[in-house]
C-alpha positions as CSV (number, residue, x, y, z in Angstrom):
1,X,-64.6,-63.1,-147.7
2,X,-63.6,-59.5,-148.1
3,X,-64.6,-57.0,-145.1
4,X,-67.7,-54.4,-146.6
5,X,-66.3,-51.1,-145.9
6,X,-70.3,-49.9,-146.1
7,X,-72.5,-52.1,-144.5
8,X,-76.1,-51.6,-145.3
9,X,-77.7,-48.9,-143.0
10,X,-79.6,-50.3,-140.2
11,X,-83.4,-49.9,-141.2
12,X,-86.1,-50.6,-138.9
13,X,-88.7,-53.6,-139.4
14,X,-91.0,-55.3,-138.1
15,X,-90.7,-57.3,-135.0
16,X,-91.2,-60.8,-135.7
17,X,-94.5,-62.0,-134.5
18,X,-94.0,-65.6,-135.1
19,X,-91.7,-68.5,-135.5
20,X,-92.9,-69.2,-139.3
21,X,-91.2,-66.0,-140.1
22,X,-88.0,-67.1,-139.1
23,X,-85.2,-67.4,-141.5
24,X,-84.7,-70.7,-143.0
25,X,-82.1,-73.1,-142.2
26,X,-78.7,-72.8,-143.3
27,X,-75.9,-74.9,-143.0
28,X,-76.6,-77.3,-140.2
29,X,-72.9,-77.8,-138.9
30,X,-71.5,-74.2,-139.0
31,X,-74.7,-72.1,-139.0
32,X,-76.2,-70.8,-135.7
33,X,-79.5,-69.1,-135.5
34,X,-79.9,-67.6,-132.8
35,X,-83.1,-65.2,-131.1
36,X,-82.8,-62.7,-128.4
37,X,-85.1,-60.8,-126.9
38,X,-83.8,-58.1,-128.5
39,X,-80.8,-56.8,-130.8
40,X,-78.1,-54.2,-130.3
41,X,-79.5,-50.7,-130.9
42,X,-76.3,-49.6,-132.9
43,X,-72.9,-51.3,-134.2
44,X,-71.2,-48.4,-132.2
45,X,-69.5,-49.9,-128.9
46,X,-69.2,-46.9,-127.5
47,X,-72.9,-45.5,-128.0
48,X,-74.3,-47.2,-125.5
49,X,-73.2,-48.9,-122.4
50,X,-75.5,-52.1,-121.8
51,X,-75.9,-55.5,-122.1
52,X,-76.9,-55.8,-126.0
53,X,-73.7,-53.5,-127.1
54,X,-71.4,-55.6,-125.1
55,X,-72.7,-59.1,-126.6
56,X,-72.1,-57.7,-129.5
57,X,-68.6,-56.4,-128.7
58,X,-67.6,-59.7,-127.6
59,X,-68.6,-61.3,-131.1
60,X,-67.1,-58.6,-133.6
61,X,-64.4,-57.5,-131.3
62,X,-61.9,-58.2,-128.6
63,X,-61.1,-56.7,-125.6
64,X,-57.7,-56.8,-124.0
65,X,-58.5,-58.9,-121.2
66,X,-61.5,-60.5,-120.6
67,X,-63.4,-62.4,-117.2
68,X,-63.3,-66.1,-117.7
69,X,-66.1,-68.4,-115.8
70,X,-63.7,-67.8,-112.5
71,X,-63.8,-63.9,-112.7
72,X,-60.1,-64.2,-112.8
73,X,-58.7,-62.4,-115.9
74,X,-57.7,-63.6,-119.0
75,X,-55.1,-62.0,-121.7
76,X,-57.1,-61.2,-125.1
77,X,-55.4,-58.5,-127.0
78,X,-53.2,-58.1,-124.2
79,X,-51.0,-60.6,-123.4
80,X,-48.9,-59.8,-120.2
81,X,-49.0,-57.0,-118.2
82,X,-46.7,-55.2,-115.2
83,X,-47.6,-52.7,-112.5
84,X,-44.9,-50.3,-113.4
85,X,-45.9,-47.6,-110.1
86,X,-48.7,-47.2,-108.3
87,X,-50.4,-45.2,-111.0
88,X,-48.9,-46.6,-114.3
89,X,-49.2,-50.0,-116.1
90,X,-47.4,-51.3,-118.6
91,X,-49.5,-53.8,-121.2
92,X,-48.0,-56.0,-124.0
93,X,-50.0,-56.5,-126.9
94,X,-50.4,-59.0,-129.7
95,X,-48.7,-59.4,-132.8
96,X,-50.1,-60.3,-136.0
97,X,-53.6,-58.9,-135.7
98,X,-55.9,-57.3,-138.0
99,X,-59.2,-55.6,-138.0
100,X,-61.8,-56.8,-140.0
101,X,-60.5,-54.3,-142.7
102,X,-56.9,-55.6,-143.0
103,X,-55.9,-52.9,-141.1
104,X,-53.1,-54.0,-138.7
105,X,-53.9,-53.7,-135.1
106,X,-51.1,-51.6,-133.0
107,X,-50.8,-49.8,-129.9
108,X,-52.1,-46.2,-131.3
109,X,-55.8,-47.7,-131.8
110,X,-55.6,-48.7,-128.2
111,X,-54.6,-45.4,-127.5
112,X,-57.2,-43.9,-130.0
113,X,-59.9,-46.5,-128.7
114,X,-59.3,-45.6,-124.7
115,X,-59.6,-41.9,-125.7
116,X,-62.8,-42.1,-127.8
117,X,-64.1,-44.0,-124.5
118,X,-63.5,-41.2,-122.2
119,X,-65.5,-39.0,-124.3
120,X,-68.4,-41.2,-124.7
121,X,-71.1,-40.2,-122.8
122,X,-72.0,-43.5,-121.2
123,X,-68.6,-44.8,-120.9
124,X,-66.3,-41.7,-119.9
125,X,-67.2,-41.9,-115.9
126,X,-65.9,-45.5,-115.7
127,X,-62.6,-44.5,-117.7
128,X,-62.0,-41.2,-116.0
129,X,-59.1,-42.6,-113.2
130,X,-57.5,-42.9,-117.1
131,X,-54.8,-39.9,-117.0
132,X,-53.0,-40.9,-120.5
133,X,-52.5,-44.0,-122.8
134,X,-49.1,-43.8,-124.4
135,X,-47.8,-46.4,-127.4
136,X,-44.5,-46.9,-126.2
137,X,-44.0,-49.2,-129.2
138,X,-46.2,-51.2,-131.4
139,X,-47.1,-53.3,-129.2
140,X,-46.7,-51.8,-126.1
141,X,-48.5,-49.1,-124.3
142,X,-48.5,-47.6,-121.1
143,X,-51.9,-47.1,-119.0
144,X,-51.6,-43.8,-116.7
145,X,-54.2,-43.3,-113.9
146,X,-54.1,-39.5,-111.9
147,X,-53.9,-41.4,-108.8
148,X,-53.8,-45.2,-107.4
149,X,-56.6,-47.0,-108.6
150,X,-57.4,-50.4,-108.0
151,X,-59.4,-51.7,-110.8
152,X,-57.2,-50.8,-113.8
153,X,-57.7,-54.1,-115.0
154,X,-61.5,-54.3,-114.4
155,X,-61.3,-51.3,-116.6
156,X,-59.3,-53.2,-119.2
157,X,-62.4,-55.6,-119.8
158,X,-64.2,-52.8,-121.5
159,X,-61.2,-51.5,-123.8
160,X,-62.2,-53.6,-127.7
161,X,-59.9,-51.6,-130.1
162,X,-61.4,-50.0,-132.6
163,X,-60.0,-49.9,-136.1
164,X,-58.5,-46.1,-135.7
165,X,-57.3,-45.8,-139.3
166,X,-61.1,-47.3,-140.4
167,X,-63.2,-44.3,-137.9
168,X,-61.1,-42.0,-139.1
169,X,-61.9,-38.9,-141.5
170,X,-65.5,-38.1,-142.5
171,X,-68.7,-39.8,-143.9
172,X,-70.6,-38.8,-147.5
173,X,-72.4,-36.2,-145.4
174,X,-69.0,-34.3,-143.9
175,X,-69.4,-35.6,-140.3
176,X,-66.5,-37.1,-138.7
177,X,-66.6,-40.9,-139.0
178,X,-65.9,-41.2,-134.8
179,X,-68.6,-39.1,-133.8
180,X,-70.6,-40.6,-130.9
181,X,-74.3,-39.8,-131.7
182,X,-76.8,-41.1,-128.8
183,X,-79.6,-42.5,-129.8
184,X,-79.1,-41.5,-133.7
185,X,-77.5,-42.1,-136.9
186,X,-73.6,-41.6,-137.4
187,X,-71.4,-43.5,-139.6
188,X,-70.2,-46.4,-136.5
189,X,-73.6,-46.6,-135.7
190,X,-74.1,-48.2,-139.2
191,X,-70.6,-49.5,-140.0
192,X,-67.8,-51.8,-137.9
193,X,-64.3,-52.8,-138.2
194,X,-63.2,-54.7,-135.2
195,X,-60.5,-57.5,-134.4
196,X,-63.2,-59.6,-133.2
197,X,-64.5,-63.3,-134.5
198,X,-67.3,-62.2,-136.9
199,X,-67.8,-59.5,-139.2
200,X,-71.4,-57.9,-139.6
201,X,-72.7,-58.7,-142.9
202,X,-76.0,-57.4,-142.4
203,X,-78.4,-55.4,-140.3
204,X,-82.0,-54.7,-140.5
205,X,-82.5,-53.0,-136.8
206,X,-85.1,-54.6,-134.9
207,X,-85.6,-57.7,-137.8
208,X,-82.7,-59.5,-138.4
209,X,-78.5,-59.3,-138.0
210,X,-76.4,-62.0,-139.9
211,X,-72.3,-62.4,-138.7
212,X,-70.1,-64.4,-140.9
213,X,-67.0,-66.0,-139.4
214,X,-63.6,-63.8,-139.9
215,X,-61.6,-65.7,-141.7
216,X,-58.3,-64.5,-141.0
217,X,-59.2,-64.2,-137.2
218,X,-56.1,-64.3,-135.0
219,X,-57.2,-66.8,-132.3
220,X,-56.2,-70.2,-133.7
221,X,-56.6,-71.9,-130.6
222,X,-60.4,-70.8,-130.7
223,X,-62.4,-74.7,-130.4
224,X,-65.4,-72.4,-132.2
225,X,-66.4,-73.9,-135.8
226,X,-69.6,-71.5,-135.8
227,X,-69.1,-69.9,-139.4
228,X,-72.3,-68.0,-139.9
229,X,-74.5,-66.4,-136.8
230,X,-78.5,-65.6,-137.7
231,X,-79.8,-63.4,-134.6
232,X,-83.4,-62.7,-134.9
233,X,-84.7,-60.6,-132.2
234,X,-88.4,-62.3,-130.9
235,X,-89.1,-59.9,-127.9
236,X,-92.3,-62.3,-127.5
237,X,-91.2,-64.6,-124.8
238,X,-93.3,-67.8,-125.5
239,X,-92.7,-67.0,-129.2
240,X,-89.2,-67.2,-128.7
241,X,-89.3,-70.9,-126.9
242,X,-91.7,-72.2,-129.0
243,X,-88.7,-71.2,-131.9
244,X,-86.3,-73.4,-130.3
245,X,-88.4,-76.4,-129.1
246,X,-90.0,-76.3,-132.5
247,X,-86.3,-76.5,-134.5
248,X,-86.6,-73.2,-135.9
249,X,-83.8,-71.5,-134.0
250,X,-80.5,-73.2,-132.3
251,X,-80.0,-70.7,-129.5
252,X,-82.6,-68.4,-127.2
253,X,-81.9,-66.1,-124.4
254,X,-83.4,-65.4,-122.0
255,X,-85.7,-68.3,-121.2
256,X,-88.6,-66.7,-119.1
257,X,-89.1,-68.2,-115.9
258,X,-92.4,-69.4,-116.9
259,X,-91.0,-71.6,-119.3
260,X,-88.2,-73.0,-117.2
261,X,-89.5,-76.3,-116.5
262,X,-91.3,-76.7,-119.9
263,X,-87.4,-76.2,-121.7
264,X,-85.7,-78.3,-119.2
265,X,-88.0,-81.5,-119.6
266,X,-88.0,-81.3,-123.5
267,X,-85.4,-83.7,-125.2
268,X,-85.1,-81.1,-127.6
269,X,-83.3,-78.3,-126.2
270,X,-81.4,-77.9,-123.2
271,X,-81.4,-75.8,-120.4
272,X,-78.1,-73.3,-118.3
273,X,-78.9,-71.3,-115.2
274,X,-77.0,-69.3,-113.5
275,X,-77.0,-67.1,-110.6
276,X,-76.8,-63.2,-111.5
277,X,-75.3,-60.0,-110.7
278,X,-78.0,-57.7,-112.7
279,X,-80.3,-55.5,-110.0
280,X,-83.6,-54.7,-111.1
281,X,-85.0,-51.7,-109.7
282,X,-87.2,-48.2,-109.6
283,X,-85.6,-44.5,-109.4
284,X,-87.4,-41.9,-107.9
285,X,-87.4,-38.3,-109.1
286,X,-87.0,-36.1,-106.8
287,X,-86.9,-33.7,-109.8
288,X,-90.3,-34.2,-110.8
289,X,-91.8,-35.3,-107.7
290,X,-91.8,-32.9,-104.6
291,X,-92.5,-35.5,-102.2
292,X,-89.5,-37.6,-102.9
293,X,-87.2,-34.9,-101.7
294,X,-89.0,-36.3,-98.4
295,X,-86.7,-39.9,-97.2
296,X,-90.1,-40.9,-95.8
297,X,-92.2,-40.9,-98.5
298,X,-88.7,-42.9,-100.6
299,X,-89.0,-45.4,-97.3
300,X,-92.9,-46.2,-97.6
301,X,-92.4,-46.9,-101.2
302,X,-89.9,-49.2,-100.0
303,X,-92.0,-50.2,-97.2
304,X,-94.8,-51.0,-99.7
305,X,-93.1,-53.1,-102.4
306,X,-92.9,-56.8,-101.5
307,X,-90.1,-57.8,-103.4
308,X,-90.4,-61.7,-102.2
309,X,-93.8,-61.7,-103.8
310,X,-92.6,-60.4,-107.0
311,X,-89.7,-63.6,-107.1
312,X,-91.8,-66.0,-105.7
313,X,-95.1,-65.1,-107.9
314,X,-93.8,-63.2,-110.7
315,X,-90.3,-64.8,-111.2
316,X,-91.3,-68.0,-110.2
317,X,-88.6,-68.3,-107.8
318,X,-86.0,-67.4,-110.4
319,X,-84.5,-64.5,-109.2
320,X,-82.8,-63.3,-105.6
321,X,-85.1,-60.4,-103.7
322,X,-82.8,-58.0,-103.3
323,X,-82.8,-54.9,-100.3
324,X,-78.8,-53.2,-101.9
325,X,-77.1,-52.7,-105.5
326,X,-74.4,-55.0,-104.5
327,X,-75.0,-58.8,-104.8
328,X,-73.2,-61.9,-102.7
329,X,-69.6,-61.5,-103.1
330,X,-69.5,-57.6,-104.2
331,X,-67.0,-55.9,-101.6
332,X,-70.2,-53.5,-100.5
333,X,-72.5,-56.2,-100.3
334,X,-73.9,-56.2,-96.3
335,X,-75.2,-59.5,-95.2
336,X,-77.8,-58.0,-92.9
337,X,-79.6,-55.7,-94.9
338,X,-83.4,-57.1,-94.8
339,X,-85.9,-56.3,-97.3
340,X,-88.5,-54.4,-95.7
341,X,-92.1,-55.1,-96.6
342,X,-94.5,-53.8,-94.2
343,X,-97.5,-52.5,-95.5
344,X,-98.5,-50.9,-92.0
345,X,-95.1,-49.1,-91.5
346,X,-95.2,-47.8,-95.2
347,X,-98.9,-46.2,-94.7
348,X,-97.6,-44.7,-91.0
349,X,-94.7,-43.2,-93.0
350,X,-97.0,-41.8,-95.6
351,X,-99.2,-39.9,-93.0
352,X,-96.1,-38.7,-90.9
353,X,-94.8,-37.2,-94.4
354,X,-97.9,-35.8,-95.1
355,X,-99.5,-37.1,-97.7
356,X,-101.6,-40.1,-96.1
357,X,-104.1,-39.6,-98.9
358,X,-101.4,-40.6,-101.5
359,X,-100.6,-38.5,-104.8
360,X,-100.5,-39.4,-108.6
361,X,-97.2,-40.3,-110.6
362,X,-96.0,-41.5,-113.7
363,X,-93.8,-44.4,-114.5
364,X,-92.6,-45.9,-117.4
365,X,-90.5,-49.8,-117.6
366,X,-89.6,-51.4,-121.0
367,X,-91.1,-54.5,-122.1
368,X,-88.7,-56.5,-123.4
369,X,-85.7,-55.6,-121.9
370,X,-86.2,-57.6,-118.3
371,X,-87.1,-60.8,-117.6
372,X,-91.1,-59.9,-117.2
373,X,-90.7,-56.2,-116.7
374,X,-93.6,-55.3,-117.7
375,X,-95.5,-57.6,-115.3
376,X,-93.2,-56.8,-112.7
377,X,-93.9,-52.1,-113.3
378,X,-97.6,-53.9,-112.7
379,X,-97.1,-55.1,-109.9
380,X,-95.9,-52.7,-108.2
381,X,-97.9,-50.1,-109.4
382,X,-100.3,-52.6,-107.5
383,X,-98.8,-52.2,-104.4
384,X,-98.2,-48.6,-104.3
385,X,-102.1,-48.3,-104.8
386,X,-101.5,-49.8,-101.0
387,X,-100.5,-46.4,-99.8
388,X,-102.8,-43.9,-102.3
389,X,-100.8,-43.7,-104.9
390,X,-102.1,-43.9,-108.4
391,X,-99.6,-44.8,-110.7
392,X,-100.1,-43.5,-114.7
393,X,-97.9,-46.5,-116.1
394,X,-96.2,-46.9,-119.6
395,X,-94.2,-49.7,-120.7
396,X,-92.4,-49.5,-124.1
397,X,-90.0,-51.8,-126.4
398,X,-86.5,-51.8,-125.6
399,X,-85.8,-49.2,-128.2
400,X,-88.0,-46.8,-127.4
401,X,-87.5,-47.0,-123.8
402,X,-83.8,-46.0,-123.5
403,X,-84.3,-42.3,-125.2
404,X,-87.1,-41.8,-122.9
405,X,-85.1,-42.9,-120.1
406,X,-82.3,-40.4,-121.1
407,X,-85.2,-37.9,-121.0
408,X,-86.3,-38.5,-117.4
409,X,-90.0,-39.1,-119.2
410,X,-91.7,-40.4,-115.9
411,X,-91.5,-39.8,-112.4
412,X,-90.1,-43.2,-111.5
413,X,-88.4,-45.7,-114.4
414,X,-87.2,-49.0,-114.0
415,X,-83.9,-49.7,-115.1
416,X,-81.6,-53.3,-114.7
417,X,-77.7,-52.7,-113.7
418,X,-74.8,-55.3,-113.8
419,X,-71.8,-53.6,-112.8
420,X,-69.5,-53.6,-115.5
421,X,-66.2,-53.7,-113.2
422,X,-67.5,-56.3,-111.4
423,X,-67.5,-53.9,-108.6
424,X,-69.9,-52.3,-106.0
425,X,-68.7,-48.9,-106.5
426,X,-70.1,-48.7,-110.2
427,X,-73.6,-48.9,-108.8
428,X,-73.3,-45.4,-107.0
429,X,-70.8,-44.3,-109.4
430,X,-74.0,-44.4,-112.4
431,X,-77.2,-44.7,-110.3
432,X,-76.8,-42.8,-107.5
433,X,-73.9,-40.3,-107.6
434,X,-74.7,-36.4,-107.9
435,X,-75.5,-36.0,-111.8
436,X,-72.8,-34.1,-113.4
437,X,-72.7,-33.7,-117.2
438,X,-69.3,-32.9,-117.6
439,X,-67.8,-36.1,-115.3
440,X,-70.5,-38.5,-116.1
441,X,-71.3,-39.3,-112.9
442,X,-74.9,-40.3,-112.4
443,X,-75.2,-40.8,-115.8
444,X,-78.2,-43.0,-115.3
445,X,-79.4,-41.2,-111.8
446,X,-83.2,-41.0,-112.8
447,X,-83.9,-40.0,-109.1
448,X,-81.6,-37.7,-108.7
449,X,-80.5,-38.7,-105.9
450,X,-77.6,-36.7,-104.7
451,X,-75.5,-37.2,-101.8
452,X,-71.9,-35.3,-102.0
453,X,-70.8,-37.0,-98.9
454,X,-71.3,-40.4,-100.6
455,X,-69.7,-39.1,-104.1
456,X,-66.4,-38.2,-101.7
457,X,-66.3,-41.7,-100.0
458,X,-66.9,-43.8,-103.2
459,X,-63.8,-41.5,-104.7
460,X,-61.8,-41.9,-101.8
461,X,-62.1,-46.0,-102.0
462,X,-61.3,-45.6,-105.6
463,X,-58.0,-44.8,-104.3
464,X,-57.5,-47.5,-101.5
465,X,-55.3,-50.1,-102.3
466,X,-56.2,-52.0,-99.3
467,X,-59.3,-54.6,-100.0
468,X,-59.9,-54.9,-96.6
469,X,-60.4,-51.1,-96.0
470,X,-61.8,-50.5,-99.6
471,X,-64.7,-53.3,-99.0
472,X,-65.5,-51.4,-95.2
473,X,-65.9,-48.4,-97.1
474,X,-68.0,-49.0,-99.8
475,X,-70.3,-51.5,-97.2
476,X,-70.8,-47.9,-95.6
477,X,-72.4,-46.6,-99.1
478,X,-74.7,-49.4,-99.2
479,X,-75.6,-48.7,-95.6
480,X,-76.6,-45.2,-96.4
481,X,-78.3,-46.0,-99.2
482,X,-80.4,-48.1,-97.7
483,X,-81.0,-45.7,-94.9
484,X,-82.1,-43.0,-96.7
485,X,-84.2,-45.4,-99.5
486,X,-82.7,-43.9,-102.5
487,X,-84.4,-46.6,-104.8
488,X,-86.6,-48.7,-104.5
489,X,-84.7,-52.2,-105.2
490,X,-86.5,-55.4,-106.3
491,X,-83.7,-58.4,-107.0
492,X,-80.8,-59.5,-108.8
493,X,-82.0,-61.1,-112.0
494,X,-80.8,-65.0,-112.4
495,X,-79.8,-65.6,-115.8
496,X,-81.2,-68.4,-118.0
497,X,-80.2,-69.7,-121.7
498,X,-81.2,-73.0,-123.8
499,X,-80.0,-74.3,-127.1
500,X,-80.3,-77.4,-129.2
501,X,-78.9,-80.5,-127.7
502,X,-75.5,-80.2,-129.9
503,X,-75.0,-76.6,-129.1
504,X,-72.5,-76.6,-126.3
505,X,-72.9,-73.3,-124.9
506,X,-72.1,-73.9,-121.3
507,X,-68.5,-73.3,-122.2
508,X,-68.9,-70.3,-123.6
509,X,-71.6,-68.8,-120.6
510,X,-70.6,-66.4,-117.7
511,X,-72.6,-64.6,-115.1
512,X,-71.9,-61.2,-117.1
513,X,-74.4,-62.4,-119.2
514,X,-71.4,-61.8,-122.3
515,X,-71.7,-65.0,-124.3
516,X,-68.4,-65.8,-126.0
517,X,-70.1,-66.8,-129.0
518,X,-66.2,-66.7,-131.2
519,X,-65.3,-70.2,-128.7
520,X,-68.9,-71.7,-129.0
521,X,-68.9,-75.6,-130.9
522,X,-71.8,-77.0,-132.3
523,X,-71.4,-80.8,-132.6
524,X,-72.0,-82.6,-136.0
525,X,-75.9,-84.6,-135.5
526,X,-76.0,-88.2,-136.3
């Protein structure tokens, strides 16, 4: 199979409604079909930074070092690498690759890759320790951070080469091939050259996307004999079990928690949990809403959200209340935080602010984005009614959602984070940290929340070397958060996926949530 320099542009359909319009069955042994609750809103990696662009980095891609199950690192594209000072390090790369294009893979698309990154507008705060990426050779390049920095390798998680020689130039229209367009059409939003284990054949955006295997793929120590991949995106979350339970599909995620039990007892799928690392909360603008500038009013509405109830009722016990960004076994996380339901405490806070007889705000949370989101915006639009305050609520699909979000559209949005260096500092570093454009800090602040003096001590443990000290520090971040209720946290989202019985995808699982769908086997059926 030759690589299709122009893929077909990514057109929006219909969301599918039911599992009799799924496609049909293909190939039994090397076919995987495959729903999510939703599909990747562009083929540009570097577009958007979430969960959806990542999955599908991991299939038409490679980064050069990846987490396995352990969170220890594991060479990809890199295969050895040496701490040459305290700010450079020196990476060898592989030999013999090529992007999807026949394009040989060499150190100057790293370099190209790590620079297009650090002007992405989601991506560039994580990458901006990056000083310079030199190609010393070939197959060699050198990774130069301004100062120490401990997570260069975190970092190196995130860095899939792109196929420089492929981005480069411009499209029909005139516009340069590596433009970054948010939320629009470019030419990588609609076309994808990677190293990675499938190739995109086709894309109709919110309908269907099919992958066919690469065939001259340079991991031949990959078990994975998956040669075509069918993703259909069901957002419907019954609609999407009953695909799998029923045959029509070989692989769902996420199973709701509603259908936990239902999936686990049938002899026709089976069923992987997993604790997670993704908190689920609500900003507050302080922006928009007067009476947020006020850290009482931001405590009641902590006060008044009973985030136990929401996991116990809502979540049906699948998911960990949370009162901090960072989960067990983060270096911020603080053992004693307590959530802090007290409906009694939040209405005395209320009156002491002065507004006892509540106020009226808008919120917005997507629908099919979250395990029950939608339910869970409810909810606590429910509980805020508690203290007076009527909440105007809008939920929308995942692809409507994120431009609004971008537009600070409501005075408090719900929005799910897994930090992507496995790392407490990433929370403050895009959720809470004083927005600045140019930086990209607080790139996804929708309270603006702003704290300098948290911004300094976040930069400064960016530079300690010393874990010890590093972890005291950024425990201190999560105490002040707390304190002065700069969000209004619900819990850490567990993670949940089920597939036929000879789909062995608990190999190929993690708690990033990043299947690696390249390694994934599905057994022959008698």
């Amino acid at each position: 199979m030759k690589f299709k320099r122009t893929l077909l542009a990514a057109v929006v359909g219909a969301t599918m409604t039911g599992a009799a319009l799924l496609p049909a069955t293909a190939s039994a042994e090397t076919t995987l079909r495959m729903a999510y609750d939703a599909d990747p809103v562009s083929l540009d990696i570097h577009e958007q930074l979430s969960g959806g662009i990542l999955q599908l980095s991991h299939m038409t891609h490679d980064p050069l070092v990846r987490w396995d199950q352990d969170l220890s690192f594991e060479p990809r594209l890199a295969t050895a690498w040496e701490q040459v000072d305290d700010t450079t390090m020196r990476m060898t790369l592989r030999e013999g690759v090529e992007f999807h294009t026949g394009n040989a893979f060499t150190a100057e698309d790293v370099v190209w890759t790590v620079e297009r990154l650090k002007r992405s507008p989601d991506f560039k705060a994580i990458f901006d320790p990056i000083a310079s990426v030199e190609a010393i050779d070939e197959h060699t390049v050198e990774i130069t951070t301004a100062e120490p920095y401990p997570l260069l390798l975190n970092l190196a998680t995130y860095i899939f080469p792109m196929d420089s020689e492929f981005y480069s130039g411009s499209d029909e229209d005139g516009d340069p091939k590596d433009e970054i367009v948010k939320n629009g059409n470019s030419f990588a939003s609609a076309n994808l050259s990677g190293t990675g284990p499938y190739t995109v054949v086709e894309h109709r955006k919110g309908t269907r996307m099919e992958f066919e295997r690469n065939p001259n793929y340079w991991d031949s120590e990959s078990p994975g004999n998956v040669d075509t991949i069918v993703l259909t995106p069901i957002s419907e979350n019954a609609t999407r079990v009953a695909a799998l339970l029923s045959g029509d599909v070989d692989f769902i995620a996420p199973v709701p928690p509603n259908d936990l039990e239902r999936v686990r007892e049938s002899e026709d799928a089976k069923l992987v949990t997993m604790s997670g690392t993704r908190i689920i909360f609500f900003h507050m603008d302080q922006n928009r809403v007067e009476a947020f500038q006020d850290p009482r009013v931001r405590q009641a509405f902590d006060f008044a959200v009973n985030q136990d109830a929401i996991a116990d009722r809502l979540m049906k016990g699948f998911a960990t209340p949370a009162a901090q960004f960072s989960p067990e076994g983060y270096a911020g996380h603080i053992e004693s935080l307590e959530r802090r339901y007290d409906l009694e405490k939040a209405q005395a806070l209320m009156e002491e602010a002065g507004y006892a007889d509540g106020f009226e705000i808008t919120m917005m949370a997507p629908n099919n984005r979250y395990v029950n989101d939608a339910k869970i915006a409810q909810a606590v639009a429910t509980m805020l009614a508690r203290i007076n305050v009527d909440v105007d609520l809008k939920t929308l699909p995942k692809a409507q959602y994120w431009g609004e979000y971008d537009d600070r559209a409501a005075d408090m949005m719900m929005i799910g984070w897994h930090a992507d260096t496995e790392d407490s500092a990433n929370f403050h570093e895009y959720l809470t940290a004083c927005p600045d454009a140019d930086s990209g800090a607080g790139q996804y602040n929708a309270g603006n929340y702003c704290n300098p003096e948290l911004d300094k001590l976040v930069a400064e443990a960016n530079l300690e070397v010393d874990l010890e000290k590093r972890a005291e520090m950024l425990q201190q971040v999560e105490q002040t958060l707390y304190d002065e209720a700069a969000f209004v946290p619900l819990h850490w989202q567990d993670l949940a996926w089920a597939a036929a019985p000879n789909v062995n995808i608990e190999p190929v699982l993690n708690v990033m949530n990043f299947p690696y769908l390249g390694d994934l086997v599905i057994d022959e059926q008698e």
